[in-house]
DSSP file (Angstrom, degrees, kcal/mol; ACC not computed):
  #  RESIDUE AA STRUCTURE BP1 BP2  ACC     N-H-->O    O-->H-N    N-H-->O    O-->H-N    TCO  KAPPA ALPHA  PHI   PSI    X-CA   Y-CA   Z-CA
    1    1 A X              0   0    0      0, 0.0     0, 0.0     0, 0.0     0, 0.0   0.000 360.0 360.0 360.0 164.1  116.1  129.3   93.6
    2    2 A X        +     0   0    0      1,-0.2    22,-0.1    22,-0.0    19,-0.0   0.977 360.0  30.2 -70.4 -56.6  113.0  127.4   94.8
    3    3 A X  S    S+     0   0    0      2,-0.1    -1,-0.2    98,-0.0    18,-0.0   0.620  78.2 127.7 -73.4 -33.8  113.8  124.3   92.3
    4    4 A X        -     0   0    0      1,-0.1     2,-0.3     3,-0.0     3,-0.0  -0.217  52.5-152.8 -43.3 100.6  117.6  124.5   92.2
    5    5 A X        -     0   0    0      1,-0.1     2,-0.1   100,-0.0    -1,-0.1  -0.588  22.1 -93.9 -56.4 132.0  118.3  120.8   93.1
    6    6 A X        -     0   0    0     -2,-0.3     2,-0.2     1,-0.1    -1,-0.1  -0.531  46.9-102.6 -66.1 134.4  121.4  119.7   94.8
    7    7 A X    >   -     0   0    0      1,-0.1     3,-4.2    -2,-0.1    -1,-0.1  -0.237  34.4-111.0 -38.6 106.3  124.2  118.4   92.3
    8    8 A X  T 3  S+     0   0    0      1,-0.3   108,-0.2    -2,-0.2    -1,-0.1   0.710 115.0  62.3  -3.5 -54.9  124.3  114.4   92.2
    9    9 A X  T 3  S+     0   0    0    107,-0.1    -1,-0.3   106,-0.1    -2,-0.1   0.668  85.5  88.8 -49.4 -35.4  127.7  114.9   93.9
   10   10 A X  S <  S-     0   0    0     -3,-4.2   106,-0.1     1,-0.2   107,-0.1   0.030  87.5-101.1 -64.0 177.2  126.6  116.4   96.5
   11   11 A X        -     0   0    0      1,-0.1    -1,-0.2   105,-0.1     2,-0.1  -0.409  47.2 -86.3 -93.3-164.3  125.6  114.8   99.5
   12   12 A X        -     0   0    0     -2,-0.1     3,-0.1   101,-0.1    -1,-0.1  -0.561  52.1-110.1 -73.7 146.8  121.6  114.2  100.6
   13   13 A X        -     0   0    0      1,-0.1     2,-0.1    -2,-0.1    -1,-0.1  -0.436  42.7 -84.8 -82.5-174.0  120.2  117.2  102.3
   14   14 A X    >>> -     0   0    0      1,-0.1     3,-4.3     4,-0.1     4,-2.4  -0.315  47.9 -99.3 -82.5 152.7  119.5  116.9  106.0
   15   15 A X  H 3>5S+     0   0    0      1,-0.2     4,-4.1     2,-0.2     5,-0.4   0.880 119.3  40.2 -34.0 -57.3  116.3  115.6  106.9
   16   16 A X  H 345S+     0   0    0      1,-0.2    -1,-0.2     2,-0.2    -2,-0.0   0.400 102.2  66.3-106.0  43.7  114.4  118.9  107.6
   17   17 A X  H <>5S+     0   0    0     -3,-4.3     4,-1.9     2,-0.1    -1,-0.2   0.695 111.7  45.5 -98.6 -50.7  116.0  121.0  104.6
   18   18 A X  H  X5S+     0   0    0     -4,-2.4     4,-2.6     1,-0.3     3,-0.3   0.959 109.0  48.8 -65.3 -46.3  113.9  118.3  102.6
   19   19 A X  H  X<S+     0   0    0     -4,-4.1     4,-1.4    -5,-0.6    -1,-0.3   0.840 106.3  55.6 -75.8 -13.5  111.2  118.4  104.3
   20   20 A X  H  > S+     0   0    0     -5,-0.4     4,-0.7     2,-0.2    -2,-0.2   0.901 106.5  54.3 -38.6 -64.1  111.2  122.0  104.1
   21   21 A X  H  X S+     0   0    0     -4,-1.9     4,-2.6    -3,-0.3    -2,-0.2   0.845 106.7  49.3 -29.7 -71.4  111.3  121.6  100.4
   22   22 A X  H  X S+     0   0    0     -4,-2.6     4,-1.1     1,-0.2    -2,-0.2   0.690 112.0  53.3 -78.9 -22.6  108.2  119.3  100.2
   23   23 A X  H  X S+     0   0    0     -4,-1.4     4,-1.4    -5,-0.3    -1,-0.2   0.910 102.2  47.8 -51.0 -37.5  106.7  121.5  102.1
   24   24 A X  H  X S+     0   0    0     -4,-0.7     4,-4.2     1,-0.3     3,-0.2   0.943 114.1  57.1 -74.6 -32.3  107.3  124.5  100.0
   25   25 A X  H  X S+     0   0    0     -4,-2.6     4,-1.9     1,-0.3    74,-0.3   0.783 112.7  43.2 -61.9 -27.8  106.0  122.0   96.7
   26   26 A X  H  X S+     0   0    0     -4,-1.1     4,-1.9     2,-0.2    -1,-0.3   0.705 105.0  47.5 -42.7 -33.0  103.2  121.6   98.2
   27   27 A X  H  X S+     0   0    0     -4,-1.4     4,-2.9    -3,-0.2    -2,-0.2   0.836 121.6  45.5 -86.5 -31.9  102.3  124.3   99.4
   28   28 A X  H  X S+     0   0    0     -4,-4.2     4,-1.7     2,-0.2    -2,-0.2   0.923 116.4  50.6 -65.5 -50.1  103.3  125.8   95.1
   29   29 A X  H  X S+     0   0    0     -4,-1.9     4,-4.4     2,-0.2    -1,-0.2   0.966 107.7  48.6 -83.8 -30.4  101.5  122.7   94.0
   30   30 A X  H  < S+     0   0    0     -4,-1.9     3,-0.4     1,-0.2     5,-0.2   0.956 111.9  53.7 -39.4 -59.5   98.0  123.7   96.5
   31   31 A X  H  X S+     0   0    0     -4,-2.9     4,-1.9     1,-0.2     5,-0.3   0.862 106.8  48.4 -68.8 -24.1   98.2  127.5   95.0
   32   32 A X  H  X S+     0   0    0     -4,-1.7     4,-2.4     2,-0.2    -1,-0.2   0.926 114.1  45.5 -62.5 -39.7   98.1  126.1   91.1
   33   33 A X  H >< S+     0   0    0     -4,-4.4     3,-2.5    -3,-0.4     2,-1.2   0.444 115.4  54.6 -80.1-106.1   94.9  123.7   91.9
   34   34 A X  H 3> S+     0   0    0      1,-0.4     4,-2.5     2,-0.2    -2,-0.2   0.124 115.5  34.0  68.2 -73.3   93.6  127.0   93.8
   35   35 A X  H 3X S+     0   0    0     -4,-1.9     4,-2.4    -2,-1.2    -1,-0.4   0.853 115.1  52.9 -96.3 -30.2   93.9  129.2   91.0
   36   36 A X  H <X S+     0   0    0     -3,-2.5     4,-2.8    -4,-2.4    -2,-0.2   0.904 115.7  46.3 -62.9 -40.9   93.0  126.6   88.0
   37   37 A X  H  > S+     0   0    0      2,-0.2     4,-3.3     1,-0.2    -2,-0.2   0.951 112.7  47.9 -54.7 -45.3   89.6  125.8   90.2
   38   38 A X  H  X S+     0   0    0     -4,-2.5     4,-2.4     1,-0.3     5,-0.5   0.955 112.0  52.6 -76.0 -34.7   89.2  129.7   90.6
   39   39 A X  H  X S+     0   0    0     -4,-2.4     4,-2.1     1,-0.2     3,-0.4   0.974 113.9  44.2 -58.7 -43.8   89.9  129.8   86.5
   40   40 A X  H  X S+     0   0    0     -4,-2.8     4,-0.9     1,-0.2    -2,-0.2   0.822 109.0  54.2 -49.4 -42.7   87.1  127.3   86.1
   41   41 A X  H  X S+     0   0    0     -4,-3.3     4,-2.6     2,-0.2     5,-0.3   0.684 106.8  48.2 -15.0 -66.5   85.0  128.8   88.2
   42   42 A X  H  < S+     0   0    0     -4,-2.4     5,-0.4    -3,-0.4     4,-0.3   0.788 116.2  47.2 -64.9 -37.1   85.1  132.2   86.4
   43   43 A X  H  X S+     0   0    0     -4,-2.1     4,-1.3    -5,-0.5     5,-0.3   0.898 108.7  51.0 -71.8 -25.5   84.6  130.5   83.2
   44   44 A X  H  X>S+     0   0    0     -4,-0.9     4,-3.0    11,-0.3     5,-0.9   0.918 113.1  45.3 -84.2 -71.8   82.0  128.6   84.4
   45   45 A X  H  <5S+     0   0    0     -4,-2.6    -2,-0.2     3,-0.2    -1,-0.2   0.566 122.6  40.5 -46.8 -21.1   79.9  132.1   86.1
   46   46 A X  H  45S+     0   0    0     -5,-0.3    -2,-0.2    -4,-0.3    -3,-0.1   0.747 115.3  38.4 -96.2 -83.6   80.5  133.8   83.1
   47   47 A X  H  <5S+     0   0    0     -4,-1.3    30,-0.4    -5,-0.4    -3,-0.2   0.843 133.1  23.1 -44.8 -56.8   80.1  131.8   80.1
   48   48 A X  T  <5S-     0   0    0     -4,-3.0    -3,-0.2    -5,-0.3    -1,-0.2   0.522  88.9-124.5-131.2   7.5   77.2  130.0   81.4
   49   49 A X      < +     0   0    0     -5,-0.9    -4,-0.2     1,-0.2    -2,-0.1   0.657  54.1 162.8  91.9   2.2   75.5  132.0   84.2
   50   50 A X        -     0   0    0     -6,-0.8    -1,-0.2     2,-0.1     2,-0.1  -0.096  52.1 -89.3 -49.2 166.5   76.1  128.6   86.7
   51   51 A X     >  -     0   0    0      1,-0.1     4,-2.4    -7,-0.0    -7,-0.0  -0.264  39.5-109.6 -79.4 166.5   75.7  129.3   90.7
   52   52 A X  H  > S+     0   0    0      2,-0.2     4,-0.8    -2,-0.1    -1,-0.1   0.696 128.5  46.5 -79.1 -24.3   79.3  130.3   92.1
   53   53 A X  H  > S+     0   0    0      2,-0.3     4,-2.1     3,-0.2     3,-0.5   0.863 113.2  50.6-105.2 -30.5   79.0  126.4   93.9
   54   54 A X  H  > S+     0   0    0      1,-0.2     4,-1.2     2,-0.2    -2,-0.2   0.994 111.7  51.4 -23.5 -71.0   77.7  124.9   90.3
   55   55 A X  H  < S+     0   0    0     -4,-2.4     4,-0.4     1,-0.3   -11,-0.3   0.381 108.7  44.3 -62.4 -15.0   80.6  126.6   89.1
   56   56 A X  H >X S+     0   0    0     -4,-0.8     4,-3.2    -3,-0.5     3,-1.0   0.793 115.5  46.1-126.6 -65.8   83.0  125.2   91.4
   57   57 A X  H 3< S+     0   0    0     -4,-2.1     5,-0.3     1,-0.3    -2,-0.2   0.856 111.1  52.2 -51.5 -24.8   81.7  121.4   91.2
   58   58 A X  T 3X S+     0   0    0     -4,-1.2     4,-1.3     1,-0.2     3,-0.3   0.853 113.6  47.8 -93.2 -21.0   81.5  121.5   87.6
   59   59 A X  H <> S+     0   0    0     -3,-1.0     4,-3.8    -4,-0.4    -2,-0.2   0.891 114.6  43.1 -74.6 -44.8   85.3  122.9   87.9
   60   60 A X  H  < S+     0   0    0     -4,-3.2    -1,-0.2     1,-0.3    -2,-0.2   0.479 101.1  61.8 -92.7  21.0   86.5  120.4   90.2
   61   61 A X  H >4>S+     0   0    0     -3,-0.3     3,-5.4    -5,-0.2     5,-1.1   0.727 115.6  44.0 -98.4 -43.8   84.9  117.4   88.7
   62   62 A X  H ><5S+     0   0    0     -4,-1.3     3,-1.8     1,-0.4    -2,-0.2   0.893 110.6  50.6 -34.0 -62.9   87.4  118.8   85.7
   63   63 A X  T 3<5S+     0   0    0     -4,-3.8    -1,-0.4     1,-0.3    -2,-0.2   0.393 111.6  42.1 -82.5  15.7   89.9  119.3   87.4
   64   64 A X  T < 5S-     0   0    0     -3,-5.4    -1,-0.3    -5,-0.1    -2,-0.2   0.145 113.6-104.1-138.4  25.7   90.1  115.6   89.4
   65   65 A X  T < 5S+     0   0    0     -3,-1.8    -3,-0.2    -4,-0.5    -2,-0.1   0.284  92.3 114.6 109.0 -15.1   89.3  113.7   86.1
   66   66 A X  S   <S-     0   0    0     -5,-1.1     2,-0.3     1,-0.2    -4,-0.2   0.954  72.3-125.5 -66.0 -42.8   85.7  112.9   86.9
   67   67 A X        -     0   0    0     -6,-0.5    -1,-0.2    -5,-0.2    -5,-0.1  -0.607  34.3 -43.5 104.3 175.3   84.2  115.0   84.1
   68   68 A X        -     0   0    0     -2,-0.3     3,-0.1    -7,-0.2   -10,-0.1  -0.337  30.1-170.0 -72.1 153.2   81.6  117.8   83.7
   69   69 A X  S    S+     0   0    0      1,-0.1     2,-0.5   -15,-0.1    -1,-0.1   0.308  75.5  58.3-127.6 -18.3   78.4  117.4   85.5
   70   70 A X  S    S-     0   0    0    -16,-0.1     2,-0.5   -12,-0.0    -1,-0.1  -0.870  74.8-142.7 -96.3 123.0   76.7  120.7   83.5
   71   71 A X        -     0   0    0     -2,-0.5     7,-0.1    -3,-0.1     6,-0.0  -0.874  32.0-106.4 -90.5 138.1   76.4  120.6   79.7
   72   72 A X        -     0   0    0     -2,-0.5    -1,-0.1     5,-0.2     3,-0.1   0.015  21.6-159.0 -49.7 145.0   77.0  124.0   78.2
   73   73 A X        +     0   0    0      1,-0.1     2,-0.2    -3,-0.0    -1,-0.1   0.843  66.0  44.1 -82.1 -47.0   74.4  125.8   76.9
   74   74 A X  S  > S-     0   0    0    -27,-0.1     4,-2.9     1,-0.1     5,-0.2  -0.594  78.4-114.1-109.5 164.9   76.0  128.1   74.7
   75   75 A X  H  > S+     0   0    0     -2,-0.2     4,-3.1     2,-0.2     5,-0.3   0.888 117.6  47.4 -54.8 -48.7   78.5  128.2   72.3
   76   76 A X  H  > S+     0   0    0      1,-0.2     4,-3.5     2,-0.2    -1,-0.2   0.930 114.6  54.9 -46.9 -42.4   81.2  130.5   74.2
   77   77 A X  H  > S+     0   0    0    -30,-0.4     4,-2.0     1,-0.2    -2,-0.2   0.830 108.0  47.8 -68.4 -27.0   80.3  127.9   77.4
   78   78 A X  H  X S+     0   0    0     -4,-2.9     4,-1.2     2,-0.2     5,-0.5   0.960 113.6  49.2 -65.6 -55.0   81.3  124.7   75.2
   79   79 A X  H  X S+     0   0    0     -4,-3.1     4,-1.9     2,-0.2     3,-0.2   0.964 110.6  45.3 -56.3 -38.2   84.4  126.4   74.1
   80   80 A X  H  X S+     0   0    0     -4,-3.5     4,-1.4     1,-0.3     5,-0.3   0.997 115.2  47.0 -61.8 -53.0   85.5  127.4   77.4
   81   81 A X  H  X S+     0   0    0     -4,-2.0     4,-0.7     2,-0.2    -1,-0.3   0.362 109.7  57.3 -80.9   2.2   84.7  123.7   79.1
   82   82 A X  H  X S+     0   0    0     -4,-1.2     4,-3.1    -3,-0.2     5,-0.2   0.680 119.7  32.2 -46.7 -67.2   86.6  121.9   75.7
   83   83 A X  H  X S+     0   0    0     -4,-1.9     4,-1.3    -5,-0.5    -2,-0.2   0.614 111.4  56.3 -88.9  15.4   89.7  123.9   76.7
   84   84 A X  H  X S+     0   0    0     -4,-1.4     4,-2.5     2,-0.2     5,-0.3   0.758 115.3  52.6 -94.3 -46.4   89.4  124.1   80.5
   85   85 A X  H >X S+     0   0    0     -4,-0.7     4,-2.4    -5,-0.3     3,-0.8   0.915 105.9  44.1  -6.3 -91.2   89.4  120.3   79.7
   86   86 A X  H 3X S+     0   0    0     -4,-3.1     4,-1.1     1,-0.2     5,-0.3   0.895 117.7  50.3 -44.8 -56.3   92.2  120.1   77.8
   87   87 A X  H 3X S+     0   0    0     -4,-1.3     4,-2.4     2,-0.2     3,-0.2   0.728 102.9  57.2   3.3 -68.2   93.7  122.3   80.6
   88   88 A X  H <X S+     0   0    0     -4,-2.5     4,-3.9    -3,-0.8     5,-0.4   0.938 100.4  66.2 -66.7 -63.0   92.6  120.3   83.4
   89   89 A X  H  X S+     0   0    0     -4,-2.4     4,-0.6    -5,-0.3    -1,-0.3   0.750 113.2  20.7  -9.7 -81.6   94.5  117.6   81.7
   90   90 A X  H  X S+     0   0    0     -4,-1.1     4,-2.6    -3,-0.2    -2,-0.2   0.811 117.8  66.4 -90.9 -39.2   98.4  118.7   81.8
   91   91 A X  H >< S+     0   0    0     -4,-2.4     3,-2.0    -5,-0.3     4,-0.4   0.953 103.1  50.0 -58.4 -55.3   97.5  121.2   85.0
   92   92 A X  H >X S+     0   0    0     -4,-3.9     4,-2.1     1,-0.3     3,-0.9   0.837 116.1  41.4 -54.7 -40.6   96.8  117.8   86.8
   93   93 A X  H 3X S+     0   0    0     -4,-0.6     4,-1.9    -5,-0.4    -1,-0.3   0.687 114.4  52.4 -77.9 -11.2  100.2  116.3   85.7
   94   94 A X  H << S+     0   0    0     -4,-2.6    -1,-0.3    -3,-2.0    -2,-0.2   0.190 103.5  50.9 -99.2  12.0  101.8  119.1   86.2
   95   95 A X  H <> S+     0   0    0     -3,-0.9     4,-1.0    -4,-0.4    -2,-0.2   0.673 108.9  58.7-108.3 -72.6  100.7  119.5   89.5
   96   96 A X  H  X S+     0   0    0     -4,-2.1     4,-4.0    -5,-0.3     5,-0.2   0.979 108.1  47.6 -22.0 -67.3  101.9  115.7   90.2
   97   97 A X  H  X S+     0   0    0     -4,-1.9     4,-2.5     2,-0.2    -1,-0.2   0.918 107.6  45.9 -82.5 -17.1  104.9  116.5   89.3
   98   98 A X  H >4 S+     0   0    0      1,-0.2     3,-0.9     2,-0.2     4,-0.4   0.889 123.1  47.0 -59.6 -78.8  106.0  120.3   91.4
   99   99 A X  H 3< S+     0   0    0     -4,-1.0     3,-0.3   -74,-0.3     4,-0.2   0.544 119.4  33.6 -82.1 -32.3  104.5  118.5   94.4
  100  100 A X  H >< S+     0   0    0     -4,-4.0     3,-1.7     1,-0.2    -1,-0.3   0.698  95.9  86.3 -92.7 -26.3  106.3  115.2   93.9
  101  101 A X  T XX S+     0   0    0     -4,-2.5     4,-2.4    -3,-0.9     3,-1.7   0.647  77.8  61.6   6.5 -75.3  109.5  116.4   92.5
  102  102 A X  H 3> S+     0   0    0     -4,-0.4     4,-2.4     1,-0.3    -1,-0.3   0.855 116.7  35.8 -61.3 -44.4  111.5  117.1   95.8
  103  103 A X  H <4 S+     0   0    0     -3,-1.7    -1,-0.3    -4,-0.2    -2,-0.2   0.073 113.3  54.0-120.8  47.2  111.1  113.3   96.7
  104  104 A X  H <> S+     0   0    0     -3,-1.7     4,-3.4     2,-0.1     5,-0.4   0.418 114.0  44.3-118.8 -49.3  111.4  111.9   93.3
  105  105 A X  H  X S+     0   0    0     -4,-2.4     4,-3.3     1,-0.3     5,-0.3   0.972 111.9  54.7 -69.8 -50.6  114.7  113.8   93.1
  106  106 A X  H  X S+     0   0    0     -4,-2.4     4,-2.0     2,-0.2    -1,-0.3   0.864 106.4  50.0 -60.7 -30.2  115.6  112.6   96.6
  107  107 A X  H  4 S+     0   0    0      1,-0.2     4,-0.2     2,-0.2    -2,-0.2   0.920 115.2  41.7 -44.7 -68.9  115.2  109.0   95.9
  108  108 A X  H >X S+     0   0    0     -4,-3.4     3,-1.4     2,-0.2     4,-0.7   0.897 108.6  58.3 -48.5 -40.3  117.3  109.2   92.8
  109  109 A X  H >X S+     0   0    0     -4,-3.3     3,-2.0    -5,-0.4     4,-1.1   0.967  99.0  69.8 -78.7 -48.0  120.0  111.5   94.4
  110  110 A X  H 3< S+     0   0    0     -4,-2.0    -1,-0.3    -5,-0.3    -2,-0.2   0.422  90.5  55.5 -49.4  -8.6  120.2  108.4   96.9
  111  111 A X  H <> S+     0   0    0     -3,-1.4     4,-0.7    -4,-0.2    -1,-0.3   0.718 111.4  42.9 -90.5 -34.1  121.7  106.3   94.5
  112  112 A X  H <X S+     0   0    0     -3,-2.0     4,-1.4    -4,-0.7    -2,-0.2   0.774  98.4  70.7 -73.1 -35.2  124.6  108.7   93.9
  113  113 A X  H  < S+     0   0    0     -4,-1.1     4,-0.4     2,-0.2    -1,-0.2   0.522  94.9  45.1 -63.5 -22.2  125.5  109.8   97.1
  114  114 A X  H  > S+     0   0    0     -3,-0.2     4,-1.3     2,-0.2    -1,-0.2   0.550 118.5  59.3-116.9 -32.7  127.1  106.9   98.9
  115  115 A X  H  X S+     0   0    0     -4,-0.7     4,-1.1     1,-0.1    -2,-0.2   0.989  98.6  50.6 -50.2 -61.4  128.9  106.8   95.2
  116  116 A X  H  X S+     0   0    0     -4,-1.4     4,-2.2     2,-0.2    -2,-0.2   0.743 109.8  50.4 -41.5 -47.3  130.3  110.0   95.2
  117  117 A X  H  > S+     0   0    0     -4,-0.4     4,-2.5     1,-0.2    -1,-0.2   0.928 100.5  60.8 -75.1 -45.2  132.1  109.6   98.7
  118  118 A X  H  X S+     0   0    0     -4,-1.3     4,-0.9     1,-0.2    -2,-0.2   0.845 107.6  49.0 -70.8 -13.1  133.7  106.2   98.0
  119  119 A X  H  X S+     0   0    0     -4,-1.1     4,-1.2     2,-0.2     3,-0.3   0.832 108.3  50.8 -69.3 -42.9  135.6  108.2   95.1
  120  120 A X  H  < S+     0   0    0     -4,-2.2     3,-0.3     1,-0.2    -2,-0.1   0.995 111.9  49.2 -41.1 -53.9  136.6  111.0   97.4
  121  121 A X  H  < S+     0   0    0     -4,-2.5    -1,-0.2     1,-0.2    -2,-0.2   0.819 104.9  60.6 -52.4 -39.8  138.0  108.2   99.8
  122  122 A X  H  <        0   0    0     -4,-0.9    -1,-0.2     1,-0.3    -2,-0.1   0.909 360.0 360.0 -84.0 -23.1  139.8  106.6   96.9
  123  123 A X     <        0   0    0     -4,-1.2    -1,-0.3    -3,-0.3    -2,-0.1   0.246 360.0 360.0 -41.4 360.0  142.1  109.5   96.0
């Protein structure tokens, strides 16, 4: 599996199986802001009748914390920007963490490893 992390026990992988890795999380965390902008976007062009490049500033101001630069007009368009908010919110932390993951994990795994061997050795 894409996430299946090596067991503590194991050893570190080689340099470019990790970077391999962080690639591939990046490249998983790129298509989520991708597709959360293109959801903003939609909601944005629909709900309140914004320019496709409106809709896309007003999306990525969401999504990168800044805030809204349009206030809705209409009711549907308030509701949509409250919960593309809220959205925006966890997608950004959740975003953090698929891309950061792979060297979160190596860093931690790096404590273990150099453990793990001096027990082989003492048997």
């Amino acid at each position: 599996m894409f996430y299946q992390f090596e067991h503590f026990s194991r050893p570190l992988l080689p340099r470019a199986a990790f970077l391999r890795r962080l690639s591939l999380s990046a490249l998983l965390g790129l298509v989520l802001i991708g597709a959360s902008l293109l959801i903003g976007m939609l909601g944005y062009h629909g709900f309140e009748g914004l320019s496709w490049m409106d809709s896309f500033l007003n999306a990525s101001m969401l999504l990168g914390g800044m805030g809204p630069l349009w206030s809705p007009q209409t009711d549907a368009g308030k509701i949509f920007a409250g919960l593309y908010a809220l959205y925006s919110g966890l997608a950004v932390l959740a975003i953090v963490g698929v891309m950061f993951a792979p060297v979160v994990h190596r860093f931690l795994h790096s404590f273990h490893a150099d453990i793990g061997d001096q027990d082989d050795q003492s048997h």
